[in-house]
C-alpha positions as CSV (number, residue, x, y, z in Angstrom):
1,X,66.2,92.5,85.3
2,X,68.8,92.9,83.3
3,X,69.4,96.6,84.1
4,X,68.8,96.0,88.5
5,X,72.0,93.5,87.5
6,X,73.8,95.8,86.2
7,X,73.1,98.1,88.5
8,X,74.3,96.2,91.2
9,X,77.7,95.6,88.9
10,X,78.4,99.1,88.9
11,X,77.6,99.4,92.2
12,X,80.1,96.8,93.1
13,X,82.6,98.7,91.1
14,X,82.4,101.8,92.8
15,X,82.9,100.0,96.1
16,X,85.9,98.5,95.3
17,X,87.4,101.6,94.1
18,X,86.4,103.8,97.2
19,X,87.8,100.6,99.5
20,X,91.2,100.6,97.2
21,X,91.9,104.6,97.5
22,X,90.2,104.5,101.1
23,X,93.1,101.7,102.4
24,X,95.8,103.7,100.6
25,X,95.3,106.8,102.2
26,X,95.4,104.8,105.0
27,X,98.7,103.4,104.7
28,X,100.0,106.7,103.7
29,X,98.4,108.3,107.4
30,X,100.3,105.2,109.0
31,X,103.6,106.1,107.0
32,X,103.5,109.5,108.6
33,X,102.4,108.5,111.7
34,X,105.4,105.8,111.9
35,X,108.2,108.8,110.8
36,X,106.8,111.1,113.1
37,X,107.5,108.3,115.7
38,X,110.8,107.4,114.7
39,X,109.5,104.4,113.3
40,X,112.1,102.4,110.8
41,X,110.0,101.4,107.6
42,X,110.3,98.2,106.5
43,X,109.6,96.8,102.9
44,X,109.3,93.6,101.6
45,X,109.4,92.8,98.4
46,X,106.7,89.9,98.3
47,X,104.1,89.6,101.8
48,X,105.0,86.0,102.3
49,X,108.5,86.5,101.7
50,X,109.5,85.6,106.0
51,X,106.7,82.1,105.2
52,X,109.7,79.8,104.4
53,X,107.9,77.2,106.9
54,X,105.2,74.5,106.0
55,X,102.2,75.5,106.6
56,X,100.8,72.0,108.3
57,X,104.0,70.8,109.6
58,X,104.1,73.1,113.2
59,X,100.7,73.1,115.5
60,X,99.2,77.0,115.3
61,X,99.1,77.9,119.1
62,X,96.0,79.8,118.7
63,X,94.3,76.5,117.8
64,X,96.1,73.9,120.1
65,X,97.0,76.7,123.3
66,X,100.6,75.9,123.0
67,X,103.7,77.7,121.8
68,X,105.0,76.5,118.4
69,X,108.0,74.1,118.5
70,X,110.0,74.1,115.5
71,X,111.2,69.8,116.7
């Protein structure tokens, strides 16, 4: 049992690894793709760093149908 566990561990492992190098050769195609277009690059230091709202204090239009109001 111990070795179908581990097994599965290593499989897991692999996975991960193939997904990591398979999404950064993806963001490297969409880099190109984006100069070849003429597309300014932006870069954010942190990916929440435009979140400066509360998250529950503004209705999501996607749940309620309406446009958010920032009252």
């Amino acid at each position: 049992m111990q070795i179908i566990i581990g097994i599965i561990l290593l499989l897991a492992i692999i996975g991960s690894i193939a997904a990591w190098i398979n999404t950064k050769i993806i963001l490297e195609e969409l880099a190109l793709i984006k100069k070849e277009l003429g597309i300014k690059e932006e870069k954010k230091e942190f990916f929440l760093a435009d979140d400066n709202e509360d998250f529950f204090s503004h209705s999501s239009p996607s749940f309620y149908g309406g446009n958010r109001s920032k009252d």
